[in-house]
C-alpha positions in Angstrom: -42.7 -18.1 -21.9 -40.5 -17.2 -19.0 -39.7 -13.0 -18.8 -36.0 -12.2 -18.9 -35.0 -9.3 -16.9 -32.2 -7.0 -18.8 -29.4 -6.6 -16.6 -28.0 -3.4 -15.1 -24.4 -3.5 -14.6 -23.0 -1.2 -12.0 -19.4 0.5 -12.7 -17.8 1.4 -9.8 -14.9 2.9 -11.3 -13.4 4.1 -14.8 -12.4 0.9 -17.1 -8.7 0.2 -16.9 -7.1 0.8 -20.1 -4.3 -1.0 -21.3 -1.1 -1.4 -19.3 1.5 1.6 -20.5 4.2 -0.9 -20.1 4.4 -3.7 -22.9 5.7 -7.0 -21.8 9.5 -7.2 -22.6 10.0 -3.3 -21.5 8.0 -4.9 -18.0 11.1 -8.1 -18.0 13.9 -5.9 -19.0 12.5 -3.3 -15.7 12.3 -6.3 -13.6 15.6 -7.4 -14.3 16.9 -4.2 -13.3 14.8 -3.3 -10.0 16.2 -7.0 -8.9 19.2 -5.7 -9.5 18.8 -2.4 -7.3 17.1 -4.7 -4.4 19.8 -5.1 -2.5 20.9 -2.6 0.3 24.5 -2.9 -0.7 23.6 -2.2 -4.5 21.2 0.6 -3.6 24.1 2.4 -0.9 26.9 2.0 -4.2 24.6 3.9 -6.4 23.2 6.5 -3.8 27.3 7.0 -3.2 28.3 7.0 -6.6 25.1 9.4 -7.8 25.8 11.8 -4.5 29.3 12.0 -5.9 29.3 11.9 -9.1 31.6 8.8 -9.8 33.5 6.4 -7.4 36.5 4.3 -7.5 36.2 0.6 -6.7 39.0 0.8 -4.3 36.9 3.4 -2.0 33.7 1.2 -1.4 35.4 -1.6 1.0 36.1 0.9 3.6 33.0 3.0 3.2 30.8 -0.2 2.9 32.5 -2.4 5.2 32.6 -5.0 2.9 35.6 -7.2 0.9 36.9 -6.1 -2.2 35.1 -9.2 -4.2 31.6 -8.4 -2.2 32.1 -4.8 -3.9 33.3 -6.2 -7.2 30.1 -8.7 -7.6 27.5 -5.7 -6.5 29.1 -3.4 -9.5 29.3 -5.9 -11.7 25.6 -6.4 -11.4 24.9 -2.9 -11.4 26.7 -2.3 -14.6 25.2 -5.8 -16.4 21.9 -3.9 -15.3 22.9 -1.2 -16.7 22.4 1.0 -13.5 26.1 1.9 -13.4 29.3 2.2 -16.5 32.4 1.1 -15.9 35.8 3.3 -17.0 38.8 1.7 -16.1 41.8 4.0 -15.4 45.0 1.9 -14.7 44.6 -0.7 -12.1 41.2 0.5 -10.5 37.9 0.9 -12.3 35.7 4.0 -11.9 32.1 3.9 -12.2 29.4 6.3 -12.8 25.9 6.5 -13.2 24.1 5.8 -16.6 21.3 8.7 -16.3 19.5 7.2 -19.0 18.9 3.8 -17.6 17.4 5.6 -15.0 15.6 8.1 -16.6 13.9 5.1 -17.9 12.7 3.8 -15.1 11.5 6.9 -14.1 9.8 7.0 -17.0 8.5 3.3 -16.8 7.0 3.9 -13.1 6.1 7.3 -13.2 
């Protein structure tokens, strides 16, 4: 009868517990850090936050981009949910939603 040796595991670490971030909340971040990887994206909303809102017709000259460059980059900011849109007569204004990025804070932190 052959002996059978009990085995000893060794635990280098603490177990990992469950992720904190569930699997739709992990899409719905991803979609929005995809949206913030671009330099032109992340210099609208470090204007826009530094200021405290910005009017579409300012970022061409500051950017050094065209008007419909500027135009795509907010709209995916605000689809994102990064940035809301006012419009005041012919120009839009944006702002930063707070919230949205309190939450991703929240999610990374």
């Amino acid at each position: 009868m052959a002996k059978t040796i009990p085995l000893i595991q060794e635990i280098c670490c603490a177990p990992l517990s469950e992720a904190q971030l569930a699997e739709d909340d992990a899409v719905d971040l991803a979609r929005v850090l995809k949206a913030l990887a671009d330099p032109v994206r992340l210099r609208l909303v470090s204007i826009i936050a530094d200021v405290g809102e910005g009017c579409a017709c300012d970022f061409p000259a500051i950017l050094g981009k065209s008007q419909p460059t500027i135009s795509h980059h907010l709209s995916q900011l605000v689809e994102a949910g990064i940035l809301e849109r006012e419009q005041r007569g012919k120009w839009a204004w944006f702002h930063v939603n707070d919230d949205r990025l309190g939450d991703i804070r929240a999610a990374l932190g």
